[in-house]
C-alpha positions as CSV (number, residue, x, y, z in Angstrom):
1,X,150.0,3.5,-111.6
2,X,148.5,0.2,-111.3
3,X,145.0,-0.3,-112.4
4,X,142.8,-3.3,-110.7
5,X,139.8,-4.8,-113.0
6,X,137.7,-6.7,-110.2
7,X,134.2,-8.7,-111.4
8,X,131.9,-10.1,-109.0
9,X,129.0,-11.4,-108.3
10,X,126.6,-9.8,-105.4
11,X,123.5,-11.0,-103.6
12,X,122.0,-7.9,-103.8
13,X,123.8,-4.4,-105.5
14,X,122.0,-2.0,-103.2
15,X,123.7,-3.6,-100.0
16,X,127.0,-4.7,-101.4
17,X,127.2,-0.5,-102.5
18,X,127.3,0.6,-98.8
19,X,129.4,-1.3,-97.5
20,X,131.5,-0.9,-100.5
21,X,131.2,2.7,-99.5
22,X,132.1,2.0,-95.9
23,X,136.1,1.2,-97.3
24,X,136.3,4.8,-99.3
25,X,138.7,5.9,-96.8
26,X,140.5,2.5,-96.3
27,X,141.0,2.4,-99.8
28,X,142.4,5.8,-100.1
29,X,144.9,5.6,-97.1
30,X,146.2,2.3,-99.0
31,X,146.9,4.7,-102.5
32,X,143.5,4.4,-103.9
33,X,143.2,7.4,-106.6
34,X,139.9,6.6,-108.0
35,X,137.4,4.3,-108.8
36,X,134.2,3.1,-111.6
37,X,132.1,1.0,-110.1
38,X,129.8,-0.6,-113.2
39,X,126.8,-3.0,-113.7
40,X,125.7,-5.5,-116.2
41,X,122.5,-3.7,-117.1
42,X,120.4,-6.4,-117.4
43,X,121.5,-7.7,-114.5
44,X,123.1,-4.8,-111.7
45,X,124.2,-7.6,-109.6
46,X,126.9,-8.4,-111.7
47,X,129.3,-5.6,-110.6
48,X,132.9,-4.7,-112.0
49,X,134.9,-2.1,-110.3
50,X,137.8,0.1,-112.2
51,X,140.4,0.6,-109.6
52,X,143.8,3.0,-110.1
53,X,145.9,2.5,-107.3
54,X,149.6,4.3,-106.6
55,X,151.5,1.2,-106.8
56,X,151.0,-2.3,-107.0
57,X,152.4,-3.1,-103.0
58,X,149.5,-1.2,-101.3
59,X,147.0,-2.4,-103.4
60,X,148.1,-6.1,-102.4
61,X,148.3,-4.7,-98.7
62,X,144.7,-3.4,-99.3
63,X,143.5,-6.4,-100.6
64,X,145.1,-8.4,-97.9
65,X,143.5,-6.8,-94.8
66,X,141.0,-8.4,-92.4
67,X,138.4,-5.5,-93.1
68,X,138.2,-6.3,-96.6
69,X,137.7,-9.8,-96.5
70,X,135.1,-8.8,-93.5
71,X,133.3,-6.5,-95.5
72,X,133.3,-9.0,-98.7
73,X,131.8,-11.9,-96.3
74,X,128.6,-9.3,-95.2
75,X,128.0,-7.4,-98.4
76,X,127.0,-10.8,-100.0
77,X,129.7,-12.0,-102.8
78,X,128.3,-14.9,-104.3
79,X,131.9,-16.1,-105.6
80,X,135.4,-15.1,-105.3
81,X,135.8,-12.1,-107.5
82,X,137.4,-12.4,-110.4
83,X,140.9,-9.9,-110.3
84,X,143.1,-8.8,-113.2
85,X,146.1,-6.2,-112.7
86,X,147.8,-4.0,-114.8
87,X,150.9,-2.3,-114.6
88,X,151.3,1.5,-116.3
89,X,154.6,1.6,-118.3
C-alpha cells in the first residue's frame, strides 16, 4: 500500500470539495482505497488529503491524467500542491 500526503492551498474549500468529489470514482478505478480530507482550522482553505492507494503505478497514472489536472485548474488551487509518498514495507 502506498499512502499519498497532498497539502494545498484552495481559493475557496466549499468549491474545491465538489469537484474533489466529482473524481470519487476516478480515483477508485485507479486503486484509490480511501481517503481524509483535513483543514487548517483556522484557516479551511488550507486543505491536506490522506490518500492510500493499491500501489504506487496507478497512483502516478492517476495523478497523471488530463481530468485531474482539469479539475485542479477549476476548483481554484492557489499553488502547486505540495506531495509526499510513502511506501508500506
Amino acid at each position: 500500500m502506498v499512502t499519498q500526503i497532498v497539502k494545498m492551498q484552495v481559493a475557496d474549500f466549499n468549491k474545491w470539495k465538489q469537484i474533489h468529489a466529482k473524481l470519487d470514482n476516478l480515483q477508485k478505478q485507479h486503486g484509490l482505497n480511501n481517503g481524509q480530507i483535513a483543514v487548517d482550522p483556522e484557516n479551511p482553505n488550507n486543505v491536506t488529503l490522506i490518500l492510500n492507494w493499491r500501489d504506487v503505478e496507478e497512483m502516478r497514472k492517476y495523478t497523471q491524467l488530463p481530468e485531474v489536472a482539469q479539475a485542479m485548474h477549476l476548483a481554484g488551487l492557489k499553488a502547486p500542491p505540495q506531495v509526499k509518498v510513502f511506501q508500506e514495507i
